[in-house]
Every structure is written in C-alpha cells, then in structure tokens.
C-alpha positions in Angstrom: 0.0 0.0 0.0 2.5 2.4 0.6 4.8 1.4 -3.0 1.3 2.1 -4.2 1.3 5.8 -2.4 4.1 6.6 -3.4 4.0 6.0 -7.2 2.3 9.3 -7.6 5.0 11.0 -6.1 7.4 10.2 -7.7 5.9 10.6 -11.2 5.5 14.2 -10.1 9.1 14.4 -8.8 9.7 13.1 -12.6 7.7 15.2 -14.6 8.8 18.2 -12.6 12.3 17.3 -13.4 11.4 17.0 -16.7 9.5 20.5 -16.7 12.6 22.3 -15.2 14.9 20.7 -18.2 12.8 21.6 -20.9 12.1 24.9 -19.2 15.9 25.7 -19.0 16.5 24.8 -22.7 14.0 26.6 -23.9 15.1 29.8 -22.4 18.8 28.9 -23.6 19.8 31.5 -26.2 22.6 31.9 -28.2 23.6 34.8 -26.5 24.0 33.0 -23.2 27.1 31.1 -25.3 29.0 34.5 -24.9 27.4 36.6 -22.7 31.1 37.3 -20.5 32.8 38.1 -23.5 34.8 41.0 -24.6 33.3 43.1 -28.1 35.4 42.1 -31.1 37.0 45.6 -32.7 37.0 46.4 -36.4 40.7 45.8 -37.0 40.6 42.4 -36.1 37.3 41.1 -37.5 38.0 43.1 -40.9 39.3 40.3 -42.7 36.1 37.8 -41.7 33.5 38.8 -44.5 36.3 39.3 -47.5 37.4 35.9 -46.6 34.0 34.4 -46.5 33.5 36.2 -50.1 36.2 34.3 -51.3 34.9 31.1 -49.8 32.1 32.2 -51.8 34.2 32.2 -55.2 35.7 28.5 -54.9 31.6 27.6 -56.1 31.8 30.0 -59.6 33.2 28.2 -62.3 34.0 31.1 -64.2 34.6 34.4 -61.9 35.3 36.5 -64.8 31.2 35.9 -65.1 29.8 35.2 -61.9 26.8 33.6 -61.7 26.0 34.2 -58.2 28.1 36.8 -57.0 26.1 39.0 -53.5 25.6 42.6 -53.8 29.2 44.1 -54.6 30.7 41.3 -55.8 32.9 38.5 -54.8 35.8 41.4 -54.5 38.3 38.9 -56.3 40.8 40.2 -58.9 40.5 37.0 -61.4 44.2 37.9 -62.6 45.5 37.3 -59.2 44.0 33.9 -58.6 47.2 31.7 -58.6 45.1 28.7 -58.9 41.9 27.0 -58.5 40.8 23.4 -57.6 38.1 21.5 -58.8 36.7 18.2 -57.7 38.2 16.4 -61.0 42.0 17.9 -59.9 41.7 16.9 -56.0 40.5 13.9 -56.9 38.2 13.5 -54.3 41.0 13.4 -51.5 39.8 17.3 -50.3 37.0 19.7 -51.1 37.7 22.4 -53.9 39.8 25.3 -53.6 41.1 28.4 -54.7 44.8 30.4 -53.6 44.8 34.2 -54.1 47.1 36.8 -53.7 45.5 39.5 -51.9 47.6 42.3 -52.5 45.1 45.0 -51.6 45.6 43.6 -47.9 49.2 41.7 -48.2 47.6 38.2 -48.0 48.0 35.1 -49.7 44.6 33.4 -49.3 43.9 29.7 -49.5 39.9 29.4 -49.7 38.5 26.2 -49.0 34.5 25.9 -50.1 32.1 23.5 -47.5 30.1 20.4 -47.8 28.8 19.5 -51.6 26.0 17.2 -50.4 26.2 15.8 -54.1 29.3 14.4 -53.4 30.4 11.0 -52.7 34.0 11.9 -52.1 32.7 14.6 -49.1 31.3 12.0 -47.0 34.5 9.9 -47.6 36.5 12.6 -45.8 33.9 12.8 -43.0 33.5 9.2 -42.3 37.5 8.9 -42.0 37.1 8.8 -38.4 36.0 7.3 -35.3 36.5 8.2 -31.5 40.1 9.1 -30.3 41.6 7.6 -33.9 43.7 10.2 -35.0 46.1 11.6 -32.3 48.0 14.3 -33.3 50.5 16.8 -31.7 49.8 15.6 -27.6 45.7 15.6 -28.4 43.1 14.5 -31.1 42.0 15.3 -34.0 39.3 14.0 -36.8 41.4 11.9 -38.7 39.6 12.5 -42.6 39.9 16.1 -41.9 43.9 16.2 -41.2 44.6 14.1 -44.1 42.7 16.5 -46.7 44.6 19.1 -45.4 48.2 17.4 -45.3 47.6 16.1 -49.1 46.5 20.1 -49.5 49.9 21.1 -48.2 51.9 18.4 -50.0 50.2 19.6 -53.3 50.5 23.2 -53.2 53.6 23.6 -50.2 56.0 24.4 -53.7 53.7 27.2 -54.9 53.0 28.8 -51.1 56.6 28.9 -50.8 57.3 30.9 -53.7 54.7 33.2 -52.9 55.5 33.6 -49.3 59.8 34.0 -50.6 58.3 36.8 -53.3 56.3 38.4 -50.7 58.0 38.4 -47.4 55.6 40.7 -45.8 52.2 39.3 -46.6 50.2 37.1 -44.4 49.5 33.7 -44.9 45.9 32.3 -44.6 43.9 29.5 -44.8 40.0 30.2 -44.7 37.1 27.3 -45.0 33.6 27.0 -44.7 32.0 23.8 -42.6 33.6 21.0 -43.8 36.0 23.1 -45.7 37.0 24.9 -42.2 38.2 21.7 -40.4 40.3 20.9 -43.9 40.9 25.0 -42.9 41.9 24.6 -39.6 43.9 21.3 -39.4 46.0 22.6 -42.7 47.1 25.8 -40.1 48.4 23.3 -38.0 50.5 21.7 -40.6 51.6 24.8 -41.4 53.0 26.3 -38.5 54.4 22.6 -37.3 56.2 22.6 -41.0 57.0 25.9 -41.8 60.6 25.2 -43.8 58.2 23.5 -46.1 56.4 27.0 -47.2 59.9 29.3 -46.8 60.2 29.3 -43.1 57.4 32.0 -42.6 56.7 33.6 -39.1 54.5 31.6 -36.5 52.8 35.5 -36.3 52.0 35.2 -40.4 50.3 32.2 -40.5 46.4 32.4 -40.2 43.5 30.1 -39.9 39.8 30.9 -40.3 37.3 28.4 -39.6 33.5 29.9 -40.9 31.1 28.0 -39.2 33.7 25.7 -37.6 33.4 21.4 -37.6 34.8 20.5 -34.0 37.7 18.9 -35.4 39.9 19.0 -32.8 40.4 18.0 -28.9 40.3 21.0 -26.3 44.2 21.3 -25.6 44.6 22.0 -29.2 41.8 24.2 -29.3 43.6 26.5 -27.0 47.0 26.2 -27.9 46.7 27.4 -31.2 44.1 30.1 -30.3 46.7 32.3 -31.5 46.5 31.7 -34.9 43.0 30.3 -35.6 40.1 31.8 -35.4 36.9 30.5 -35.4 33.3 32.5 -36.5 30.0 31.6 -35.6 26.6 33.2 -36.9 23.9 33.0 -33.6 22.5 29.5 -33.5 24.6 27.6 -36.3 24.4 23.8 -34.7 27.3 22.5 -36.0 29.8 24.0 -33.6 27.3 22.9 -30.7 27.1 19.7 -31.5 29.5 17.2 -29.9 28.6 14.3 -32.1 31.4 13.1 -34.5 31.0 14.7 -37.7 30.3 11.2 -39.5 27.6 10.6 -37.6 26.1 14.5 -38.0 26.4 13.7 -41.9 25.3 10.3 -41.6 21.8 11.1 -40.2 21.7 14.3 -42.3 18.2 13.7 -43.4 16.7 13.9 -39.6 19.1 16.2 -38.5 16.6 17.7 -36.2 15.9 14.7 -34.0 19.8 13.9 -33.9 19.9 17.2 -32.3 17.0 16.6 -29.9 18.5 13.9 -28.7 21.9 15.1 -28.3 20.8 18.3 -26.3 18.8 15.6 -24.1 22.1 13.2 -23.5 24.7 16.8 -23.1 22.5 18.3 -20.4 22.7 15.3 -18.3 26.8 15.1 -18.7 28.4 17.1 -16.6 30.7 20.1 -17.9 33.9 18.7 -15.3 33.4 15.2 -17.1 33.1 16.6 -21.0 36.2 18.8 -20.0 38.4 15.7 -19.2 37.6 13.4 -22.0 40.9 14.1 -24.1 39.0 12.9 -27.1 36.0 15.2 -27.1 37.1 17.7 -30.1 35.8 21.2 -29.9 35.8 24.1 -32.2 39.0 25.6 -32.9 41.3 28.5 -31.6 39.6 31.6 -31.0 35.9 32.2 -31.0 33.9 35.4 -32.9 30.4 35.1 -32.5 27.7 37.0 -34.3 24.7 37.5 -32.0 21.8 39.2 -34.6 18.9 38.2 -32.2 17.7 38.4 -28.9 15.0 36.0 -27.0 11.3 36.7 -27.4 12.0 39.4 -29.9 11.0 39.0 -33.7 13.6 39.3 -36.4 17.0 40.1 -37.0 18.8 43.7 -34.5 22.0 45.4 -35.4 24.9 42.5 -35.2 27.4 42.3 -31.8 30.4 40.5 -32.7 32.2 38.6 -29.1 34.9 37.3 -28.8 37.3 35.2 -26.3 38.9 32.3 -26.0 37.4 30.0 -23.8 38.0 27.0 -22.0 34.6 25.6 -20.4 31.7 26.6 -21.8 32.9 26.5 -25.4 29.6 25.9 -27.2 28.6 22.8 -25.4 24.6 23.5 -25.5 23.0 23.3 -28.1 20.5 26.3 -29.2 16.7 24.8 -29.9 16.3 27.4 -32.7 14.5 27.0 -35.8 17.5 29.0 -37.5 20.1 25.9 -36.4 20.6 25.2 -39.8 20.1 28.5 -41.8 22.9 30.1 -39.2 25.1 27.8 -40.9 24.9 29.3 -44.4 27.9 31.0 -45.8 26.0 33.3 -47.1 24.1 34.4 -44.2 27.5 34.8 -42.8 29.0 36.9 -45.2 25.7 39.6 -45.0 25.8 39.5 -41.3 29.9 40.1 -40.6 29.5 42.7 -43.4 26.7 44.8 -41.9 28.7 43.7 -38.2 31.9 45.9 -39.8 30.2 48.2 -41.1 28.8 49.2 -37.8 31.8 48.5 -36.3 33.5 51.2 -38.1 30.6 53.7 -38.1 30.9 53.6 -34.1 35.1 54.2 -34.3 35.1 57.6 -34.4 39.3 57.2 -34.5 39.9 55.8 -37.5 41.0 58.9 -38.9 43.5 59.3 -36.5 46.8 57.1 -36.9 48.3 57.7 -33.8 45.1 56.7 -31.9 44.5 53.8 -34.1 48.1 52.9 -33.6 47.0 52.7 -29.4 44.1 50.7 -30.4 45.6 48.3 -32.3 48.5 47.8 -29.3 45.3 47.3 -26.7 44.1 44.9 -28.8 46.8 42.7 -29.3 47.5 43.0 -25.5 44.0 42.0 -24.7 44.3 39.1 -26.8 47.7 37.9 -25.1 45.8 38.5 -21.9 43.4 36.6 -23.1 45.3 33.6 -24.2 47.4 33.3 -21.6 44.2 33.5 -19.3 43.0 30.6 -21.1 46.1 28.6 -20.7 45.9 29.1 -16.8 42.5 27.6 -17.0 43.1 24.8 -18.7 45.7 24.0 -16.8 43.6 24.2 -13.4 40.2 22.7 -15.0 43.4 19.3 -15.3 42.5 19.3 -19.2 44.4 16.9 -20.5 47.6 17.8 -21.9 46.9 21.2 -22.1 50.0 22.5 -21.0 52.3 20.6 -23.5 53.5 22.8 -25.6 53.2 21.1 -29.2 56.4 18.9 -31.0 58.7 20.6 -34.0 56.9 18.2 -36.6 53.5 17.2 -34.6 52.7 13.5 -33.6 50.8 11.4 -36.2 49.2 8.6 -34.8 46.6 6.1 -36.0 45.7 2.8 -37.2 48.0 2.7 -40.0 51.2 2.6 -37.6 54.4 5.0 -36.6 55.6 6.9 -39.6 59.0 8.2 -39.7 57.8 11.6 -39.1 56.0 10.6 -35.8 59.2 8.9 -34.6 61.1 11.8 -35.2 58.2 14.5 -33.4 58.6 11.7 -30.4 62.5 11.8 -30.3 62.1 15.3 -30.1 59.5 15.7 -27.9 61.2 13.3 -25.0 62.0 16.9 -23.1 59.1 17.7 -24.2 57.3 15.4 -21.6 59.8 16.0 -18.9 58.5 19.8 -18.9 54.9 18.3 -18.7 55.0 18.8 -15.1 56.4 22.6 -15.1 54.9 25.0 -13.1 52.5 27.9 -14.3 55.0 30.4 -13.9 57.6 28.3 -15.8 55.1 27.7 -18.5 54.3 31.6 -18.8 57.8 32.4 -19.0 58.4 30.2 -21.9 55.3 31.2 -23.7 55.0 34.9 -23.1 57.5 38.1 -23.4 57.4 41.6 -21.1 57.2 44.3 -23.5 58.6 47.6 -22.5 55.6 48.5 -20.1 55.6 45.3 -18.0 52.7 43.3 -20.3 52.7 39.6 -21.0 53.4 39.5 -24.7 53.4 35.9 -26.4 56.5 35.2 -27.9 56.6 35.0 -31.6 59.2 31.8 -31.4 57.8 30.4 -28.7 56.8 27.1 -30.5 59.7 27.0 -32.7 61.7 24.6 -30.4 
C-alpha cells in the first residue's frame, strides 16, 4: 500500500524534473554562449566577410562571369588567382579550392568551399574517423579532416613557398567554410608545425579561419593554437554545438533535427567537469567570434554584436533549440551579417581617422588578446585538461591505425623533453610562452613554438 502511495510522487518528482529541463533549454539562447565576452574591434574582424566572399568564389566556375556573386561582388581580382581546384583535380582526396594573392591587404589566401552534399568523395572525408583515432600533436584530432589538409599542403607547399619568398611581408591564410574549415583549420596546424616547407614563414604570419567551424579538434589544441585560428559563428549555427562526430552529424543528415533533440537531451545530463576531461572530445577551434543578430522573445534580426574570447569551459557545449540551427550555418548568411557587423563596427570608431590613436588601439588589442590567451592557458591548466600544457612537437605527432611513420618517430624523439616539462609550473610555462614588452605586459612570444 504504501509502494502504491508513493508511485504518484514520484511521477510528479519526474515530470517536474522533466518541466525544469525543458524549461531551462527553452530559455537557452545563443547569447547565453558569450554573454562574458569581450566586443570584437574592427581591426581584427576586418578580414572575416572578405574571406567568406572568397569562400564564396571556390563555387563559380568562371569568376570573370559570376553567376551568383552577392551585392558588390565577390571582391576577387581573377588575374590574381594563382590557382583554383576542382573536384576532377583533388580527386576527391579534399573539397575544392582556390589560392589568391591579396595584394590590396598583403595576404595570400587559400579558400577552401564547405560540404557538396552531391558528393560521394565529401562524405568519404567525414567518415575517416572514429572516437580518439587520430592523435596528433599531444591531443586529437578528426582523422579525414587532417589528411585532406596534409595532401593540400603536399600539393600546393611548392607554390606557397614561392609566394611567401616573393612576398616576405604578406600574411599567410587559410580560410574554409563547414567542412572546408576543419580541412581549414587542421592545414594551419600543418603549417605552423612545418614551416621550412612553405619558406620558413613567421608563426605571427600564418592564419587560420574556420567559418562556421566542424569541432575537429580535442580541447588542448583548441587553445594552444588560439593564436593563430580563429573561429566565427553566426547565432544558432548547430554544428559547432554539436559534440557528435562529424560522421555521424552527416550520416543522419536527413533527420538532423531529432539527432539534435536527442543530443541536447544526453549533453544536459553530462556534466561540464566530465566533458572537459575526456581528451578525445574535439571542440571548435582556436579563437571564437560570435555574431549575436537576435535576442530572446523578440521578432527578427537587431543590429549585429560581434564577441569574442577564447574559452576554456563553456565553449559551445549547449545546443541552441532554434528554428535558424541550420540556416545560421549558411555562408552566405554569414557573409551579409559580418558585413553589416563591420560596417557598424567602423561607423561607431570615431578614431579611425586618427593614426596615432589607431596605432594605441591596435597595441590594446593585441594586448588583450595575449591576456586573453594566456588566461586561457591558466584555465586549462587548473580545469586538469588533458595535456593542455604541452607545448606542441617541431613536426606534430601522427598517430593512428596505420602505424608510426617516420615523421612521428622523429616528433617523439624530439618531444622526449618535451614530456619531462609536462610537469612545469604555471610560472615556468608563462615564462616560456610569453614576453614583457617595455611597459611590463605579458606579450606571447613570436618563437615560442619554434623549439
């Protein structure tokens, strides 16, 4: 009799349970992703919605005609296109791609387009993984993903080294879209771990931007190259939210919207501490822009806020019950919204017309990134993320299924005191990382991988 008392209450301890979860994600916003973060400045976003535009150009056959250019144009010079890369001439073995010299803004641009879900050869490079298969540098990584991006660099490492040898000052960087910004982000990596391969160029020239980012890699790498890729996200996009493998995102494309369901259910009863510690869990890379264009229980689109940070916890883990998960994703929602984000961003910058001012600007913001950075090494290394505070091998460590290569053997020869500093403290670790600059601030050092 009193089993049979009891039943009612604990259905109603259930279904309240059940109320206070539903409530709770309902109210979840994007906004709530990066509420604590700092506003991006115009400087440093300026190159997001040229880049995307380019990202853009990879899809026109001919860009001498466009077909589908947006208002203003793709902003492409066809006569300095160095190349361009179709399906036919990858083969298959990574999405198309263009590399432009940029020299209205001293860049050499590799532009990599996103998924082509007519494409066999796409979902090849997707389902190239499993769980913890591909380790890589002292972490993990999604194993199709870094080998699109190391046949990229094998192809065209000859060309980026004449260009970066004939142009000493430009930047070098490597922009994708979805499945094009893990190839994106994983080729940065490459790059920077292999840089006598493409002239010896700068640690501080090499850049990596991943629109609407794949979580491609685990959290220690994340963070340890937050100073060289960044990552932009458009309100609600659900791909850098969702923790399921890629493979399996793709594979149940057609009822994406239950995947998600059910993924939001099993992440809100994992605890953040637990998901922080799993060394396999792969998150979005480097540092985070997002583009917050709505607000909750308000209709239609506001004047875009562009955050940024790099964070350690909290790094998109929920995802956003939004019926704009998917269109958030689009490139070319993107491109509109960091445009009219810029544009606003430079209406409100009242010094731009001033050098000397926007010379102290520019100095603030780099400090606040270094700040920034380092901050988020500190709390990686008290959250006890694995491996975050090892700082990362000459060549990178390439591990898998298909054995030790002679390139791994070599990156674990010389990382041997490599693990013997795995144990340092926090100041040591600062010391090696950082610099003072003449007023006393933590500056990261410009060679402070190069060892």
């Amino acid at each position: 009799m009193s089993i049979l008392c009891g039943l009612p209450l604990v259905e109603c301890v259930y279904c309240l349970a059940c109320a206070r979860w539903a409530w709770k994600r309902c109210l979840h916003t994007a906004g709530h992703d990066s509420e604590t973060w700092g506003l991006a400045t115009a400087e440093e976003f300026e190159p997001v919605p040229r880049l995307c535009r380019y990202i853009l150009a990879v899809y026109e056959d001919d860009l001498w005609h466009p077909i589908w250019a947006p208002p203003g144009g793709y902003g492409i010079n066809p006569a300095w296109i160095r190349l361009k890369k179709t399906y036919e001439d990858t083969q298959g073995r990574a999405p198309p791609y263009l590399l432009y010299v940029d020299h209205d803004h001293a860049d050499i641009v590799l532009a990599i387009r996103g998924l082509n879900l007519a494409k066999e050869s796409d979902y090849a490079v997707l389902l190239d993984n499993r769980l913890g298969k591909r380790k890589f540098d002292g972490g993990y990584v999604h194993n199709g993903l870094l080998k699109a991006a190391g046949w990229v660099l094998d192809s065209e490492c000859e060309v980026l080294r004449e260009l970066v040898e004939k142009h000493p000052n430009y930047t070098l960087t490597f922009a994708g879209h979805s499945l094009g910004s893990g190839v994106a982000s994983m080729l940065t990596i490459l790059v920077v771990q292999n840089r006598e391969r493409v002239g010896n160029i700068e640690r501080g020239r090499v850049r990596g931007y991943a629109i609407a980012p794949a979580r491609c890699m685990s959290l220690n790498l994340a963070v340890r190259y937050a100073d060289v890729i960044n990552s932009v996200v458009l309100q609600d996009d659900f791909l850098p939210r969702t923790a399921t493998p890629l493979e399996d995102i793709f594979k149940s494309l057609f009822c994406l919207p239950c995947l998600l369901c059910l993924r939001c259910m099993r992440d809100t009863c994992i605890s953040e501490e637990r998901m922080l510690k799993d060394p396999r869990r792969l998150y979005a890379p480097g540092r985070l822009y997002h583009i917050v264009e709505r607000k909750p229980f308000r209709a239609g689109r506001f004047p875009p806020v562009v955050r940024t940070a790099v964070p350690v916890d909290g790094r998109f883990e929920h995802i956003v019950l939004s019926c704009n998960a998917t269109s958030d994703h689009a490139v070319i929602w993107i491109e509109r919204e960091a445009q009219r984000a810029l544009q606003l961003m430079l209406e409100k910058d009242q010094t731009m017309e001033i050098p000397a001012k926007q010379t102290m600007e520019r100095q603030e913001t780099l400090n606040r990134h270094s700040e920034e950075y380092k901050a988020a090494l500190h709390r990686a290394k008290t959250l006890d993320v694995p491996h975050a505070d090892t700082p990362p091998s000459q060549y990178g460590t390439f591990g898998g299924e298909e054995g030790k290569s002679s390139r791994e053997s070599q990156a674990e020869s010389s990382s041997g005191s490599t693990n013997k500093s795995k144990y340092e403290s926090w100041e040591e670790l600062i010391e090696r990382l950082f610099d003072k600059d003449e007023h006393g601030h933590m500056v990261l050092k410009k060679s402070s991988f190069d060892d």
